[in-house]
N, C-alpha and C positions, 0 to 999 in steps of 0.2 A: 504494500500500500504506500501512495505516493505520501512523502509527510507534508503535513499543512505547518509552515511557518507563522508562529500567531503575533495578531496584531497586541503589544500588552498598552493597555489603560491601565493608571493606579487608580487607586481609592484608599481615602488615608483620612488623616483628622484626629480627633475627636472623639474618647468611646461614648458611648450610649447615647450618640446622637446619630442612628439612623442606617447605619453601613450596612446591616443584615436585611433591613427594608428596602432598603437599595437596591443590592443586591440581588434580592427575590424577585424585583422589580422588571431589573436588565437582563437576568437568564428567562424569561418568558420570548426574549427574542432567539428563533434558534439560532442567531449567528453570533450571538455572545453566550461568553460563559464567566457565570461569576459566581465566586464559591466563599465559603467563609477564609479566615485569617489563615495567610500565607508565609511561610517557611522560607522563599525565594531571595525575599532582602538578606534574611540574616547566612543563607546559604551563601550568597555571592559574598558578602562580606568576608565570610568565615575565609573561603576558598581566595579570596586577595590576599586579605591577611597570610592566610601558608603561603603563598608565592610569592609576597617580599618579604618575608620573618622565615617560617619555618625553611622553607624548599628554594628560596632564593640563590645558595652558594650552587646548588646542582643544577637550574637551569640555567644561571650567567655561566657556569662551566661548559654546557652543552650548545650555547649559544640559543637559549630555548627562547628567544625573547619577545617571540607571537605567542607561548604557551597562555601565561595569564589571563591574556585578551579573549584565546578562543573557551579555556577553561570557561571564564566566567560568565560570558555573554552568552554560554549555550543553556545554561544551569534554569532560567526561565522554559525556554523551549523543551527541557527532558523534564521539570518539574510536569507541564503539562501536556507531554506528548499522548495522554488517554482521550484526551477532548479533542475532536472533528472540531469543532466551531472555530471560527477565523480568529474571533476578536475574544480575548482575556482581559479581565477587572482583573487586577492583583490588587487584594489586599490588603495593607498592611498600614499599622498607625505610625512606623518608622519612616516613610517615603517622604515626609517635610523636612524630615535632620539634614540640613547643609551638606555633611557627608553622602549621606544616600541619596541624593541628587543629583549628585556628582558622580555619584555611580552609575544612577538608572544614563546620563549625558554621555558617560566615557565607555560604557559597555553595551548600552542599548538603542538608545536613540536621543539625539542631538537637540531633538524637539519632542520633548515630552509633555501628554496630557496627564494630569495629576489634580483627581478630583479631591478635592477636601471636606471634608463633614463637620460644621459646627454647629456650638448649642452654648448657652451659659452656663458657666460653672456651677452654678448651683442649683439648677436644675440636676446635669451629673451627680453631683456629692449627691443630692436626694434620689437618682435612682439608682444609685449602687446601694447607698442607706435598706432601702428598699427590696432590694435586691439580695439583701445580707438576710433580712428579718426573713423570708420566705426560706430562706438558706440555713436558718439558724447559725448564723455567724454578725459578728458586732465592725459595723464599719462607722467608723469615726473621722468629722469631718477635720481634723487639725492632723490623723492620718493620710488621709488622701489627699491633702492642699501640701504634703509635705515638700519644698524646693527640689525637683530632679525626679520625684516619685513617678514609680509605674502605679495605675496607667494613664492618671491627668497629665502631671505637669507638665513631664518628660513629652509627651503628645503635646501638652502649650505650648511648650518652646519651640518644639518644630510650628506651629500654624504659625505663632506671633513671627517666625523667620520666614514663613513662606509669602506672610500678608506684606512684608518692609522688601520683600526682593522678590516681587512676582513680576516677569516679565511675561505673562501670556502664558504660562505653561501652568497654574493654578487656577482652578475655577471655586469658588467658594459657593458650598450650599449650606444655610442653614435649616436645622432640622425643624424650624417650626414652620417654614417654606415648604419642604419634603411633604411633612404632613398633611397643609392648608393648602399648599397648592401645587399637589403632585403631576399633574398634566405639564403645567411648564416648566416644573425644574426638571422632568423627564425633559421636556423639549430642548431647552437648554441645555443640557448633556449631550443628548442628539447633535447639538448643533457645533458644542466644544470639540465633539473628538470626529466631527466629519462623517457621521454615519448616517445613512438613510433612515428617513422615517418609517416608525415600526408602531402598528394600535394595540400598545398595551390594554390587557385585560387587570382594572384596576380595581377589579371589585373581588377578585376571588386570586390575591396574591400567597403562593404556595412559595417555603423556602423547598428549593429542588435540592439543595445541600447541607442539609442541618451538622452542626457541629455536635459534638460527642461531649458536652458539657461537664457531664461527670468529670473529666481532665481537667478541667479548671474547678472545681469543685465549689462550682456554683449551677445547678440547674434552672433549665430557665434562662442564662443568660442572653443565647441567641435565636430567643423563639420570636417571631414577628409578631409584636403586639399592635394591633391599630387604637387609637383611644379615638374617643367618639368623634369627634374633632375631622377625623380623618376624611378629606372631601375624596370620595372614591372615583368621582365624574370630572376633578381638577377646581 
């Protein structure tokens, strides 16, 4: 079978504002595929890292000095060589850090779409809060506001540096947009990463790839909740 080379969109931000509804959103179309949180950044990163730390002295020996480049820019492509569909959402809340920018630019592509997902802080803090009590576990909010902390802050830092150096390659959605007015922040997407219009079915949104929650030992986290709010006609 011939291999299909995928087109990758990120999607990043901000948790609990909205990426799994997104998501569930954008795989109704079958030429995208979009899945929960992805392993891809931190693989490329890992796989850089050995090539100028660990494996660096044996490949300047060998004069290996394409290895890096083809290593890492294929590691997207064998992540999801299982998916037919052209176009991949990668997801992951690390794609705003300065570094990994500069990654997806020097190993992927030059001009990247990199959608973003925001929401106000305190909202977040209330539905992890939330999210804990159903959990039987205590999240406290002078925990999670912690400087650098996963999975706010460390995620702030990258949006607040994606919003001060966005040259076209970030599109900002907020999730109370998402919600209220899902017809055009779909459109808007549409229209960021260049795809043909596609009539989502917005009233009966199925995640086609639920994550395995128990792993994070929170259930629940990535179930698609809609609150009543949610305009299903846009």
């Amino acid at each position: 079978m011939e291999r299909v080379v995928k087109q990758l969109v990120f999607l990043s931000g901000l948790p609990r504002s909205g990426s799994t509804l997104l998501s569930s959103i954008l795989s109704e179309n079958p030429l995208i595929h979009a899945e929960g949180n992805s392993a891809v950044c931190q693989l490329m990163w890992d796989m850089s890292v050995s090539c100028e730390v660990n494996c660096s002295e044996q490949l300047i020996a060998n004069n290996r000095f394409d290895t890096q480049k083809h290593l890492v820019s294929e590691i997207p492509q064998i992540y999801y060589q299982n998916t037919d569909r052209p176009v991949v959402v990668d997801k992951c809340r690390s794609w705003t850090l300065e570094p990994n920018v500069r990654m997806i630019k020097q190993y992927i592509t030059e001009t990247p779409k990199i959608i973003v997902l925001t929401r106000p802080i305190d909202e977040i803090v209330q539905s992890f809060i939330r999210l804990g009590k159903d959990n039987k576990k205590v999240f406290k909010s002078k925990d999670l506001l912690s400087p650098g902390s996963e999975p706010i802050m460390r995620s702030l830092n990258g949006v607040d540096w994606a919003k001060k150096n966005n040259a076209g390659e970030f599109l900002f959605v907020e999730y109370s947009d998402l919600v209220n007015y899902t017809n055009e922040v779909v459109e808007s997407i549409y229209s960021f990463c260049g795809w043909d219009n596609f009539q989502h079915d917005l009233s009966n949104i199925v995640n086609r790839f639920p994550e395995n929650d128990s792993v994070y030992g929170l259930a629940g986290m990535h179930e698609v909740r809609l609150s009543p709010c949610f305009r299903a006609n846009g």
